[in-house]
Residue, then its C-alpha position, 0 to 999 in steps of 0.5 A: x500500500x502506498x500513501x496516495x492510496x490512503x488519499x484516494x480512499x479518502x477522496x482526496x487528489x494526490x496532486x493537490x497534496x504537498x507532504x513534508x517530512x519535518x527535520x528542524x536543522x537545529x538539534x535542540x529544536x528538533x529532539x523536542x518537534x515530536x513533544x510539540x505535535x504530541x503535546x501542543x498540536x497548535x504550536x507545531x502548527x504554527x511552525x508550518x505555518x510559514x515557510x521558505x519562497x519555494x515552497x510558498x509557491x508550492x503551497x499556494x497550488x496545493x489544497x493539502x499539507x501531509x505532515x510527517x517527521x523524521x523519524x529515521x533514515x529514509x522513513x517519515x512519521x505521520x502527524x496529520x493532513x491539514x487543509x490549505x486556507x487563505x493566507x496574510x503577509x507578516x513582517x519579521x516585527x509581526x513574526x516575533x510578536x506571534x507568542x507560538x513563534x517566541x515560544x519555539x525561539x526558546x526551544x531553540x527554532x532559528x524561525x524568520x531572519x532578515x538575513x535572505x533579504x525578504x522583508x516578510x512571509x507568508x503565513x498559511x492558515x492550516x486546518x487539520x482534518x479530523x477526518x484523515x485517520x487521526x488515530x494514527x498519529x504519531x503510529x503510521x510509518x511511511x518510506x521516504x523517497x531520496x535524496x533525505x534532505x528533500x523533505x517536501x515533495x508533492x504526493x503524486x510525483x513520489x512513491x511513499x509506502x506504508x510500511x508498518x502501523x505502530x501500536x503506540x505512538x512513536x512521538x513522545x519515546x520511552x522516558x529514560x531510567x531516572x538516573x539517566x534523565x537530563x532536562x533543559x529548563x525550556x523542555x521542563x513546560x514541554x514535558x510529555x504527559x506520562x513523563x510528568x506522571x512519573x515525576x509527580x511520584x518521584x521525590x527525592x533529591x534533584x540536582x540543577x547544573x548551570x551549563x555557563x559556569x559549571x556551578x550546581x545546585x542541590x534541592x529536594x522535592x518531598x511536597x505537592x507533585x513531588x519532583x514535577x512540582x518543584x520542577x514547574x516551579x522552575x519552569x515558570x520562575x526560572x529561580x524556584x524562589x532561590x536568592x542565588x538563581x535568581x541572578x542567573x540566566x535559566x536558559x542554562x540549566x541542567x536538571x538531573x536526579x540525585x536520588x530518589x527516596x520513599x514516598x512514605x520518607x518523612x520531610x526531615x529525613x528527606x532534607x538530611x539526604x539534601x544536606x548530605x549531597x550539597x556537602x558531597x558535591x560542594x553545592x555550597x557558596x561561593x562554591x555552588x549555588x546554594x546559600x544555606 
């Protein structure tokens, strides 16, 4: 079976239908793409939602977009069939004051320069269809014709076989052990859902690296969501309310677990682990970064 396939059953032209294979250049941003489609549909939408000169023109003489990423060598994942809309112009000011394009920004998407000497865009008003086999998202495998780094081609010029249905979805991968897990702060708003379902059980003792100086930080979390908590905390303060990461710039912290404990461990007890590891690893100022 083939893609075009899937298009005819459903009643839809393969020759009006551009299917891209997203791979964002920039490795941070491009580790968190699939967690966007998983997690927040609309944000991934808005980063299709723009594109290069060519394939403007492109979009313009087509009526569909087949969104797949990378998923690897020579195959594609499918996220969705959106229809094509109407479009407007937006300039570079206009681009960055979008809150989905800023918010990519710090995922680490390059997005509209000025450097290609366009003074603005076009953004195309893109429209998932509900219809075109939703529950295989993230699970349809397609073959991805070369050369790789084409990653758009129109559907009816190109062979793209199915290749195997998955039982679960392949967006968000399987949470590393937690003795191997490491978060950038912009990833902790992002964090896939089951994800933050076994760290909303987990306390312990967790570890905060800022990447600009190698200076470390060494915290507990034994309260509300446990781990997850405190780690939202961060998320939305940058500081978790702590006088020397107040100073700092979060966009270079590193989050890790030291230790996880028992769900039934007392507070004290807890806090005794946490005095323990800031002596072991020299947490304490000027050294690192806590001040008590």
């Amino acid at each position: 079976m083939n893609l075009t396939d899937l298009f005819q059953k459903m009643g839809i032209d393969p020759e009006q239908v551009i299917v891209l294979r997203h791979r964002p250049s920039e490795p941070k941003f491009n580790k968190v793409l699939p967690w966007l489609a998983a997690e927040k549909p609309d944000v991934f939408n808005a980063y299709q939602q723009t594109q290069g000169e060519k394939l403007e023109k492109a979009f313009q003489s087509a009526a569909y977009v087949a969104s797949f990423i990378g998923h690897e060598p020579g195959k594609a994942l499918f996220v969705g069939l959106y229809a094509i809309g109407k479009t407007k112009p937006l300039t570079f000011e206009k681009y960055w004051q979008v809150p989905a394009y800023i918010e990519m920004k710090k995922l680490g998407m390059r997005g509209f320069t000025e450097e290609g000497g366009r003074a603005s865009c076009l953004w195309f008003d893109l429209k998932l269809n509900d219809n075109f086999y939703p529950q295989w998202k993230g699970k349809l495998i397609i073959g991805w014709p070369a050369p790789e780094r084409s990653w758009w081609r129109r559907a009816h010029k190109n062979d793209f076989p199915v290749l195997t249905l998955l039982e679960d979805s392949a967006l968000v991968s399987a949470m590393p052990e937690w003795n191997d897990l490491v978060l950038k702060w912009d990833e902790l708003r992002i964090l896939p859902k089951h994800w933050q379902a076994a760290l909303s059980q987990w306390r312990g003792i967790y570890y905060i690296f800022d990447a600009s100086d190698g200076k470390g930080y060494v915290g507990s979390a034994y309260g509300d969501k446990n781990i997850l908590g405190r780690w939202l905390n961060y998320s939305a303060s940058g500081h978790g309310g702590n006088a020397l990461l107040r100073k700092r710039d979060p966009q270079h912290f590193q989050f890790s677990i030291l230790e996880r404990v028992s769900p039934d461990m007392e507070a004290t007890d807890v806090i005794q682990r946490e005095a323990s590891w800031k002596s072991r690893l020299h947490t304490h100022s000027p050294f690192g970064l806590n001040d008590n």
